[in-house]
TORKOL-4160 file (C-alpha; in steps of 0.2 Angstrom, whole numbers, padded with zeros to 4 digits, m for minus):
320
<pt num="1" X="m0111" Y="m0118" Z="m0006"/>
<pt num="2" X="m0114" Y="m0115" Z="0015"/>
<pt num="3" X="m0132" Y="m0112" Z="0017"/>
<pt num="4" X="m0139" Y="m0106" Z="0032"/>
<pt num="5" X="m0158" Y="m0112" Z="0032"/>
<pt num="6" X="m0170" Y="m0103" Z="0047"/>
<pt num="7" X="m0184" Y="m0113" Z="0052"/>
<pt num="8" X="m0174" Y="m0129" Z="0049"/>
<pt num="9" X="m0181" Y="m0141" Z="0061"/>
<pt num="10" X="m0199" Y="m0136" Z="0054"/>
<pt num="11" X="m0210" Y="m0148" Z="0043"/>
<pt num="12" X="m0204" Y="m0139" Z="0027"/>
<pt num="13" X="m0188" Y="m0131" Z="0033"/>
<pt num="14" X="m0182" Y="m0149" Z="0038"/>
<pt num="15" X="m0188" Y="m0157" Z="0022"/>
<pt num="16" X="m0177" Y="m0146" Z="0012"/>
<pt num="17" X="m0161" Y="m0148" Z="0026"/>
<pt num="18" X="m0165" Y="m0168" Z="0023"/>
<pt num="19" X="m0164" Y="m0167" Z="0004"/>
<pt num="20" X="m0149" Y="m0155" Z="0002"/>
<pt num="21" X="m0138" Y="m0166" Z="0012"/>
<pt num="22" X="m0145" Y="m0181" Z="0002"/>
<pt num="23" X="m0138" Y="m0171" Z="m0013"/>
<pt num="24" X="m0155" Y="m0173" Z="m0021"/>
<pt num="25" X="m0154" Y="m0156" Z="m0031"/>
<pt num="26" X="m0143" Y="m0150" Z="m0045"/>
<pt num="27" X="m0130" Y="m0135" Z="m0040"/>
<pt num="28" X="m0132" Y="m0140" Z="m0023"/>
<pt num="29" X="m0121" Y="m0155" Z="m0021"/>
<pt num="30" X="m0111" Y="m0156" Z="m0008"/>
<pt num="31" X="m0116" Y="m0140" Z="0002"/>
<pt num="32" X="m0113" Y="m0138" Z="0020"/>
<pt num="33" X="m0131" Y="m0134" Z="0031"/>
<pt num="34" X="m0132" Y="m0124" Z="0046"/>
<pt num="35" X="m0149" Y="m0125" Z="0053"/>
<pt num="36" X="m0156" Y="m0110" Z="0064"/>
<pt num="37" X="m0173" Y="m0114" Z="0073"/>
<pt num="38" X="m0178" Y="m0106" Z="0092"/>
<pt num="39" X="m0186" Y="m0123" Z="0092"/>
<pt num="40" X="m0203" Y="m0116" Z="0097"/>
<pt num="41" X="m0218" Y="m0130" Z="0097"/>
<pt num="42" X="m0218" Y="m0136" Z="0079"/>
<pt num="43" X="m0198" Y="m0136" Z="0079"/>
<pt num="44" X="m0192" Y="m0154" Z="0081"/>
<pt num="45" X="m0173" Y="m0160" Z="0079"/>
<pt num="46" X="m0182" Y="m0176" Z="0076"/>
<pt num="47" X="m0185" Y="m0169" Z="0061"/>
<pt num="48" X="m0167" Y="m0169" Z="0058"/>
<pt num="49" X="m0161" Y="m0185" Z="0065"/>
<pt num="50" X="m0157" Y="m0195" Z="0048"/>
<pt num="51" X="m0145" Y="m0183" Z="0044"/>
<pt num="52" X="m0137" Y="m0175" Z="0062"/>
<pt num="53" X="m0123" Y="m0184" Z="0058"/>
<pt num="54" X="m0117" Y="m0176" Z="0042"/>
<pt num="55" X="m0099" Y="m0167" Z="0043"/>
<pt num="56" X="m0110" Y="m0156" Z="0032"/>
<pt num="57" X="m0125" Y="m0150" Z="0044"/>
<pt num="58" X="m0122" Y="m0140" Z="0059"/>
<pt num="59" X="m0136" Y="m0135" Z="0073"/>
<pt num="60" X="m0139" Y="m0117" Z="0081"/>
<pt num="61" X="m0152" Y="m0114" Z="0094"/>
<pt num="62" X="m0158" Y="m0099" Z="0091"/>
<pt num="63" X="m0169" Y="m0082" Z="0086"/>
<pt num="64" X="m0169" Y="m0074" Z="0069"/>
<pt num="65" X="m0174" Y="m0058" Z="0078"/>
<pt num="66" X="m0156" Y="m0058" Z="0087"/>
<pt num="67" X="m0147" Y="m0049" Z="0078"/>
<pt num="68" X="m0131" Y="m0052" Z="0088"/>
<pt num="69" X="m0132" Y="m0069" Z="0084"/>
<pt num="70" X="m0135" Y="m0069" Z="0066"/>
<pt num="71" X="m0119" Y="m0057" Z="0064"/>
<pt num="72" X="m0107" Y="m0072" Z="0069"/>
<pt num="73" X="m0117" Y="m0084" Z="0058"/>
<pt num="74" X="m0118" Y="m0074" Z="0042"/>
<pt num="75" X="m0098" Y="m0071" Z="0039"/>
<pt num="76" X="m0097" Y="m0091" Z="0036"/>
<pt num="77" X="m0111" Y="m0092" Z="0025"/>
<pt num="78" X="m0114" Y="m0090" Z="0005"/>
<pt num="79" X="m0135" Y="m0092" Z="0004"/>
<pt num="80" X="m0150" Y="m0089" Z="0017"/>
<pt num="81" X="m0166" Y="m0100" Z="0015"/>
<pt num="82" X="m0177" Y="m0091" Z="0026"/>
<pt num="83" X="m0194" Y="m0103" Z="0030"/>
<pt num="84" X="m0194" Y="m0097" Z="0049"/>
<pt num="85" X="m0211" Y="m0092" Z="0053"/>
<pt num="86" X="m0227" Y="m0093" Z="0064"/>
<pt num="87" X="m0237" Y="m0100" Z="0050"/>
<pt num="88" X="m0254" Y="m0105" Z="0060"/>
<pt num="89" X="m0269" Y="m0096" Z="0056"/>
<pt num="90" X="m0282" Y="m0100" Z="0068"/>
<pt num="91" X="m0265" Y="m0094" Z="0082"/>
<pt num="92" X="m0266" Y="m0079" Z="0072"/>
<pt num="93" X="m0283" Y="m0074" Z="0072"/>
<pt num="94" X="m0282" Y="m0076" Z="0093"/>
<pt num="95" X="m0267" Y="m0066" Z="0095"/>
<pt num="96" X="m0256" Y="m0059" Z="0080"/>
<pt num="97" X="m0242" Y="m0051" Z="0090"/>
<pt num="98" X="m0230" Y="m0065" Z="0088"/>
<pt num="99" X="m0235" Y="m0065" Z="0070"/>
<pt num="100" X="m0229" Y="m0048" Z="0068"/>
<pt num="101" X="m0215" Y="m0052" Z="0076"/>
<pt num="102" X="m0205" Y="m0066" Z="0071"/>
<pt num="103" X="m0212" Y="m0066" Z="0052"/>
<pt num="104" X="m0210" Y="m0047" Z="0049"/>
<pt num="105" X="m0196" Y="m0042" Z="0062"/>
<pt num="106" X="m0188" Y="m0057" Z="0062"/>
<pt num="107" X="m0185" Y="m0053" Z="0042"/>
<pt num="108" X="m0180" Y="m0038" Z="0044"/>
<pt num="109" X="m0165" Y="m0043" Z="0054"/>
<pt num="110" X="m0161" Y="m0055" Z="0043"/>
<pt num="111" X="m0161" Y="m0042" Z="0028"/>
<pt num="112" X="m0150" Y="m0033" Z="0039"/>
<pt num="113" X="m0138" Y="m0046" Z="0042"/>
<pt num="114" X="m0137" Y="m0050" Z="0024"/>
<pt num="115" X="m0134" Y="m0033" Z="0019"/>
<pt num="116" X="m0120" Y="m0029" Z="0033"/>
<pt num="117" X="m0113" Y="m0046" Z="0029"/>
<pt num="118" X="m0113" Y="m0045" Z="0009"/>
<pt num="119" X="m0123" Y="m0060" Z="0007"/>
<pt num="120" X="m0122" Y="m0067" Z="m0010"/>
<pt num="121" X="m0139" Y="m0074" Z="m0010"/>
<pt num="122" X="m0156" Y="m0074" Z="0000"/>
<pt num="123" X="m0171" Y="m0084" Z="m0004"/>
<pt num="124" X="m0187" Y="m0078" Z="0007"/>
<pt num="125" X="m0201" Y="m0093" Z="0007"/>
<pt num="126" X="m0219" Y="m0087" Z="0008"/>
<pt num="127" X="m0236" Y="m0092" Z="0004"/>
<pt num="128" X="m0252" Y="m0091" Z="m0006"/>
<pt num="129" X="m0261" Y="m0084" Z="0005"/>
<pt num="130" X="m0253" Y="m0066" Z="0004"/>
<pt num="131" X="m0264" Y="m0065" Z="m0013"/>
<pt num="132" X="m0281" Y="m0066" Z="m0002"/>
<pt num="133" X="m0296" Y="m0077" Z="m0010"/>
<pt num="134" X="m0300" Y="m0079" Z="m0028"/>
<pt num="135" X="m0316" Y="m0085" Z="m0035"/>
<pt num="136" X="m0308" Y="m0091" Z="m0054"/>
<pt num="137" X="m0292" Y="m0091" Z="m0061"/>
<pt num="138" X="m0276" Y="m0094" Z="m0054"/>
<pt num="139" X="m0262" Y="m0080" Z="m0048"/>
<pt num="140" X="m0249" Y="m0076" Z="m0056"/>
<pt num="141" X="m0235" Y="m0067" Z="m0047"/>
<pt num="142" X="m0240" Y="m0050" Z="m0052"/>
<pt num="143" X="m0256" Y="m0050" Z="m0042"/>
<pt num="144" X="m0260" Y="m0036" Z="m0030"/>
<pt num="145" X="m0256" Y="m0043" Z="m0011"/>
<pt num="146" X="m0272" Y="m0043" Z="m0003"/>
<pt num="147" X="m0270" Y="m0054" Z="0014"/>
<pt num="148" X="m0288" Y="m0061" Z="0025"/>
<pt num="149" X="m0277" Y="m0065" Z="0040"/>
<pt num="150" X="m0266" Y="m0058" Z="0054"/>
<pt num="151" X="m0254" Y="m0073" Z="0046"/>
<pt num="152" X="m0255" Y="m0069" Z="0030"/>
<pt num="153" X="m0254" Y="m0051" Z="0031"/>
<pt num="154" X="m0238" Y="m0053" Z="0041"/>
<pt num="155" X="m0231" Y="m0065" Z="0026"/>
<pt num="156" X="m0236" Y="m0050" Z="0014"/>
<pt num="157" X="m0227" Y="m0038" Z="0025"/>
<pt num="158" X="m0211" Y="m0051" Z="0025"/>
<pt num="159" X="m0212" Y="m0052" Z="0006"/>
<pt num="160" X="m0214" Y="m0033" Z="0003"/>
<pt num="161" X="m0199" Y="m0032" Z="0016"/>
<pt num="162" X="m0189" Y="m0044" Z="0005"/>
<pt num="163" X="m0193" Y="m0035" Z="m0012"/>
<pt num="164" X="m0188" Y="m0020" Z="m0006"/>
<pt num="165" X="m0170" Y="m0024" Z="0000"/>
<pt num="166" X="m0168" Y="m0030" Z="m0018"/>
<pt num="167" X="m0178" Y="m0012" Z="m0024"/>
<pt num="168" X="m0166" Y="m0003" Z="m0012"/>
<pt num="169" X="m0151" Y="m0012" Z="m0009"/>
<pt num="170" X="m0148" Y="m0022" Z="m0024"/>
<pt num="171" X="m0149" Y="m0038" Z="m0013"/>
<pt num="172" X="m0150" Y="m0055" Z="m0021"/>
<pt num="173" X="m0167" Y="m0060" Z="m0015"/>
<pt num="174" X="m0180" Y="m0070" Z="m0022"/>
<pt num="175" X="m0197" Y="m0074" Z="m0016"/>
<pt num="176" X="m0206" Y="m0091" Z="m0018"/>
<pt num="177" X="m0226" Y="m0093" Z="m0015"/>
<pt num="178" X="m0232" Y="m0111" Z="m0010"/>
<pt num="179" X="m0250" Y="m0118" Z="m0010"/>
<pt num="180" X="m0252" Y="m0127" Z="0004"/>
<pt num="181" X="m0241" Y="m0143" Z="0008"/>
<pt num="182" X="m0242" Y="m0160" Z="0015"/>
<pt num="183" X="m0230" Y="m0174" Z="0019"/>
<pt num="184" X="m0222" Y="m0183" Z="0034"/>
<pt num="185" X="m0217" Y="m0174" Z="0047"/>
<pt num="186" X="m0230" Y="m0162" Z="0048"/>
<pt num="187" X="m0235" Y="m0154" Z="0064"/>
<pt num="188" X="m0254" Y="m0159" Z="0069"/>
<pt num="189" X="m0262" Y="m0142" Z="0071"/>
<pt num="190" X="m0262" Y="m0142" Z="0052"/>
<pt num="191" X="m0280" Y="m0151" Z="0043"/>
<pt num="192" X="m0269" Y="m0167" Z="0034"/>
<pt num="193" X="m0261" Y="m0173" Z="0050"/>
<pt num="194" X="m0272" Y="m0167" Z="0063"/>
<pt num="195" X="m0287" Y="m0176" Z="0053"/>
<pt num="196" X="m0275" Y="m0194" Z="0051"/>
<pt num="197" X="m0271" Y="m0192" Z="0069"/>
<pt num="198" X="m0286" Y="m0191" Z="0075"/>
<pt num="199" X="m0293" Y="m0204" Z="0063"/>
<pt num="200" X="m0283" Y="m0216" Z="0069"/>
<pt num="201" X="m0286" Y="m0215" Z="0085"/>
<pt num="202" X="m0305" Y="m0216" Z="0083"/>
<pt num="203" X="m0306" Y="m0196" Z="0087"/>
<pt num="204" X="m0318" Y="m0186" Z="0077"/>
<pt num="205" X="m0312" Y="m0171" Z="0067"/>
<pt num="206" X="m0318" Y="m0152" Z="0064"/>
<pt num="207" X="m0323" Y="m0149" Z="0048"/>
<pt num="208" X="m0326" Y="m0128" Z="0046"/>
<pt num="209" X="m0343" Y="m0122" Z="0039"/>
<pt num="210" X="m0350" Y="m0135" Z="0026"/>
<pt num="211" X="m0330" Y="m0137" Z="0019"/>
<pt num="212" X="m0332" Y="m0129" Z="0001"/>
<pt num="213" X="m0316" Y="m0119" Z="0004"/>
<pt num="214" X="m0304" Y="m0126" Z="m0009"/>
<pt num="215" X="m0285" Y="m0128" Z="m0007"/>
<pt num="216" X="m0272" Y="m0132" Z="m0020"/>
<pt num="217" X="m0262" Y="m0147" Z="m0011"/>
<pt num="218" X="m0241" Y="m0148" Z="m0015"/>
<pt num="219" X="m0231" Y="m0162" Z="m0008"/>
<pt num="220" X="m0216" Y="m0156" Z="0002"/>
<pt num="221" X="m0204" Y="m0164" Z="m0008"/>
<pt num="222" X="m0210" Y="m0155" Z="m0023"/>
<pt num="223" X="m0211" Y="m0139" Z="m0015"/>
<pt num="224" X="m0192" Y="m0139" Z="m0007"/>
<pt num="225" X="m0185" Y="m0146" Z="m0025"/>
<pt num="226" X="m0195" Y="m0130" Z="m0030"/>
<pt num="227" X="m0185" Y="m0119" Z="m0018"/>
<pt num="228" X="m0170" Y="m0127" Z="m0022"/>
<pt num="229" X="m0172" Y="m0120" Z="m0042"/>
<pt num="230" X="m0175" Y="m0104" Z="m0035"/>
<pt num="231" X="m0161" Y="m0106" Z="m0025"/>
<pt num="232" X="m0148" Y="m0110" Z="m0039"/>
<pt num="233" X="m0157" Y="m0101" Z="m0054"/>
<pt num="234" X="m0169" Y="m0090" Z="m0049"/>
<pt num="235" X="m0168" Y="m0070" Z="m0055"/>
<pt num="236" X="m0165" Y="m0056" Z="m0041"/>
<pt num="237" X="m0179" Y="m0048" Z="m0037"/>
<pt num="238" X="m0192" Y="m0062" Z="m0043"/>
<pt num="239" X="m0207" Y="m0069" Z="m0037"/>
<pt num="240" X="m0209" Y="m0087" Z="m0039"/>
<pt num="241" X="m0227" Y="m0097" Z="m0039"/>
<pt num="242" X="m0223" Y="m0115" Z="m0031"/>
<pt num="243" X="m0240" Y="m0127" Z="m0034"/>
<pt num="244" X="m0247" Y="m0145" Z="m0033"/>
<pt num="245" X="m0261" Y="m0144" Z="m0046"/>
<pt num="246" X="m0273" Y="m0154" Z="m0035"/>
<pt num="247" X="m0288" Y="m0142" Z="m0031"/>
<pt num="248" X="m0301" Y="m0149" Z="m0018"/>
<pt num="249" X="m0313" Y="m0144" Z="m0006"/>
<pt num="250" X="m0311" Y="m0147" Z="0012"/>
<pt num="251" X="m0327" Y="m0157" Z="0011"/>
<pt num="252" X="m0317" Y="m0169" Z="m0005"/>
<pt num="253" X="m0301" Y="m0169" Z="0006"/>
<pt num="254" X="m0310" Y="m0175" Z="0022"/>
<pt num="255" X="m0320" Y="m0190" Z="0014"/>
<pt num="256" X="m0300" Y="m0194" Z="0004"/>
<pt num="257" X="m0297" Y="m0195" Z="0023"/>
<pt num="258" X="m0310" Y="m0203" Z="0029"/>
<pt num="259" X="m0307" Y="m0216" Z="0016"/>
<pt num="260" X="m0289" Y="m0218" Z="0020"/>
<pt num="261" X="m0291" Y="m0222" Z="0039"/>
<pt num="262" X="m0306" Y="m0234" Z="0038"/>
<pt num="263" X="m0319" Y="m0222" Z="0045"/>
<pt num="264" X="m0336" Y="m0213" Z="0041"/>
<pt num="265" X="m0344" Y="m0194" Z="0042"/>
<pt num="266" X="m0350" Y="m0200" Z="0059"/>
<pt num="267" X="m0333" Y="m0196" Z="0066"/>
<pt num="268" X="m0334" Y="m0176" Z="0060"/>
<pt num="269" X="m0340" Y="m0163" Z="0068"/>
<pt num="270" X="m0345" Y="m0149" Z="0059"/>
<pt num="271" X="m0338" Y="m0132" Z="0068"/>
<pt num="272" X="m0342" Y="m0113" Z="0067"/>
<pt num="273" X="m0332" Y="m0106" Z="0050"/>
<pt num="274" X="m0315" Y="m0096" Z="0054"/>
<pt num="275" X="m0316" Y="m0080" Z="0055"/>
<pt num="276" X="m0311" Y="m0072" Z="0038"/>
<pt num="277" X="m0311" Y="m0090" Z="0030"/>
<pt num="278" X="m0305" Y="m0087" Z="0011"/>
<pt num="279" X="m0314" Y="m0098" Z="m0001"/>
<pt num="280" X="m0301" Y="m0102" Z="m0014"/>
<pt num="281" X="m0284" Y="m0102" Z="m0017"/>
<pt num="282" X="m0275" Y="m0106" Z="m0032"/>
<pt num="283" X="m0259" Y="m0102" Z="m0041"/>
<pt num="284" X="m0251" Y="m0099" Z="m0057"/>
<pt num="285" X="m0235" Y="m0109" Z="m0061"/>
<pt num="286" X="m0231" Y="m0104" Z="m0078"/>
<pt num="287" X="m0218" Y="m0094" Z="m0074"/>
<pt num="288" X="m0205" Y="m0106" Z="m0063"/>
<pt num="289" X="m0211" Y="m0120" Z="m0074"/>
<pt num="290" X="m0205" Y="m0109" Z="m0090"/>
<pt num="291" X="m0191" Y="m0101" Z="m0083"/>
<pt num="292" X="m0182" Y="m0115" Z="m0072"/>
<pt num="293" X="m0190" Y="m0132" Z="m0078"/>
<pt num="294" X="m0201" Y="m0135" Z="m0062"/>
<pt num="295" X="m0218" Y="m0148" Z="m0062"/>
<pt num="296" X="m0225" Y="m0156" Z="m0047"/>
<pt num="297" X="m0218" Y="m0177" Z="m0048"/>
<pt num="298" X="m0229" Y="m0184" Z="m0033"/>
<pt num="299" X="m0246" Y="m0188" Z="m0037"/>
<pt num="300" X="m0256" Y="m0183" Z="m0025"/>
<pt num="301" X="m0267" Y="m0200" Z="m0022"/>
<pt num="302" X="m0252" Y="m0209" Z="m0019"/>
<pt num="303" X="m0241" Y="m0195" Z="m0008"/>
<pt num="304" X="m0258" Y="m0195" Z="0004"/>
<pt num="305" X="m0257" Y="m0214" Z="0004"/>
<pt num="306" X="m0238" Y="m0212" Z="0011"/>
<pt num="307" X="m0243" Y="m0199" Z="0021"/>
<pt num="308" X="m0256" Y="m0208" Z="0031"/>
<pt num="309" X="m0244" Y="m0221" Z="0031"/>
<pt num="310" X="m0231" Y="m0212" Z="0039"/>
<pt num="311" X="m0242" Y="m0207" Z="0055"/>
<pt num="312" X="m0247" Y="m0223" Z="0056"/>
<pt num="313" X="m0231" Y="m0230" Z="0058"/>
<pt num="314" X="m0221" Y="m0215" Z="0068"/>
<pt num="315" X="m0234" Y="m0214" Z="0084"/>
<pt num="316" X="m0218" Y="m0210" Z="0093"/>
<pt num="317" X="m0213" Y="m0195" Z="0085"/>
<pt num="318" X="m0232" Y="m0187" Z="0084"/>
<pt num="319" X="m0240" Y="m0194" Z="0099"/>
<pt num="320" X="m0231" Y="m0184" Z="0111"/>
C-alpha cells in the first residue's frame, strides 16, 4: 500500500509514519510513506529522523489547501491518513481563522483530490471533542456533534465534510475519534509536556480553575495502532471511537506530575478557567473493540513514567 499521511511530522501524525515503516501493524507491512506537513510550529522532521532513511518514506513540504500540489501526489498514492490540523484550543479561542482554514478547507481539498484521483481509501482523524461535554456516560459514535470551541467546531465541520463525500460521493472514508493523547514527542503547548517541561526546570505550571475537568488519556502508540485497524479493516462511511480508559481530573493529573518530577503544589499557579472549558470527556469503544479487535496495551502509570522520561532525556529536541 503507498500511503500518503498529512500532518506527518506532527506528534501523532509522526508516531504513526514511525510505526508503519517499523511494520508494526498487520496489512500494512511493507508500505511506502509520503509524509505532507507545511511544517508550521508543532511540525518537526525530528520527529522523523529514525526513519528519514527508509527507501520507503518520502518527505513533501507542503499545504493540504494547495490543491495544485495534492494533484501530483495523489496519482501515486493507494490510502490518505489525514491528521493535518491546528489542533490548539486556547490558539482557537484567540483567533479561529486558521482553524477554519486548514482543518475545514484544508479537508475539503483533500476530499477533492481523492475524488478527482479515485483514491481507493481515506481515513480522516478527529477528536472527542466534537461531541461537546458530557456529565455521565461515555459517547458512542452516534452522538449528536455539539462542539464548545472554535477547534473543535472546526473538527466537527472536518468530520461532517468527510461523511458526506462518502453520503454523496460513495468515498471510502472512515472517521476516527481519539481522547486525548500523550507520548514522546509531544509539542509543549499541550498540558502533559508543557507541565514536565516546566517541572523540570523548576518552572511553575497553570492549572485552569480548581482542575476538576476530566480527560480520558490514550497513549500515542495505542491511538495510531487504532488508526491503523481503521485503516485496513474499517467500514466506509464509519465512525470509529479510539480511547485510553484512564479518566482523571486535571487536578489528579497535575499531582501524578507533580509526583513524577520531584516537586510540590507550591510550583502551580492556579489561572483564570478557559473560556468555554468543557468538564468531561469520555468515549465509548465498544464498537472498534467489537468490530476490529482494538484495546488500549500501555498502561498509563508506566507510559507517563516513559514519557517524563523521555523530556528528561531529549532537552535537545524540546528546549529549542
Amino acid at each position: 500500500m503507498r500511503i500518503l499521511v498529512t500532518g506527518g511530522a506532527g506528534f501523532i501524525g509522526s508516531n504513526f509514519v514511525r510505526r508503519t515503516l517499523e511494520d508494526a501493524y498487520p496489512g500494512l507491512e511493507g508500505a511506502d510513506v509520503t509524509v505532507l506537513d507545511a511544517l508550521t510550529y508543532s511540525g518537526n522532521l525530528e520527529n522523523l529522523a529514525s526513519v528519514a532513511d527508509s527507501p520507503r518514506y518520502r518527505f513533501v513540504e507542503g499545504d493540504i489547501r494547495d490543491a495544485a500540489l495534492l494533484d501530483t501526489l495523489f496519482p501515486e498514492i493507494d490510502a490518505v491518513v489525514h491528521f493535518a490540523a491546528e489542533s490548539h484550543v486556547d490558539r482557537s479561542v484567540r483567533d479561529a481563522s486558521i482553524f477554519v482554514e486548514t482543518n475545514v478547507l484544508g479537508t475539503q481539498q483533500l476530499l477533492d483530490a481523492a475524488l478527482r484521483n479515485n483514491l481507493q481509501r481515506f481515513v480522516h482523524v478527529s477528536t472527542d471533542e466534537v461531541y461537546g461535554s458530557i456529565a455521565e456516560g461515555s459517547w458512542a459514535e452516534d452522538r449528536p456533534l455539539e462542539p464548545n470551541s472554535p477547534y473543535s467546531a472546526s473538527k466537527a465541520g472536518s468530520d461532517l465534510l468527510a461523511r458526506s463525500y462518502h453520503r454523496t460521493h460513495g468515498l471510502n472514508v472512515s472517521i476516527t475519534r481519539c481522547s486525548n493523547n500523550y507520548g514522546p514527542y509531544h509539542f509543549p503547548e499541550k498540558v502533559i509536556p508543557l507541565f514536565v517541561t516546566n517541572l523540570i526546570d523548576d518552572k511553575h505550571v497553570p492549572l485552569y480553575g480548581e482542575g476538576d475537568n476530566i480527560r480520558d488519556w490514550l497513549h500515542v502508540d495505542d491511538h495510531t495502532r487504532g488508526i491503523a485497524l481503521v485503516l485496513v479493516n474499517g467500514r466506509a462511511g464509519e465512525i470509529y471511537n479510539i480511547g485510553g480508559g484512564t479518566e482523571l481530573t486535571n487536578k489528579e493529573l497535575t499531582q501524578l506530575l507533580l509526583d513524577a518530577t520531584g516537586k510540590d503544589w507550591s510550583f502551580v499557579d492556579r489561572v483564570q478557567d478557559r473560556l468555554g472549558h468543557d468538564l468531561r470527556y469520555s468515549v465509548d469503544i465498544s464498537k472498534i473493540r467489537t468490530e476490529l479487535g482494538y484495546e488500549p496495551q500501555v498502561p498509563f502509570t508506566q507510559g507517563l513514567a516513559d514519557v517524563v522520561q523521555w523530556y528528561r532525556d531529549n532537552r535537545t529536541w524540546w528546549e529549542p
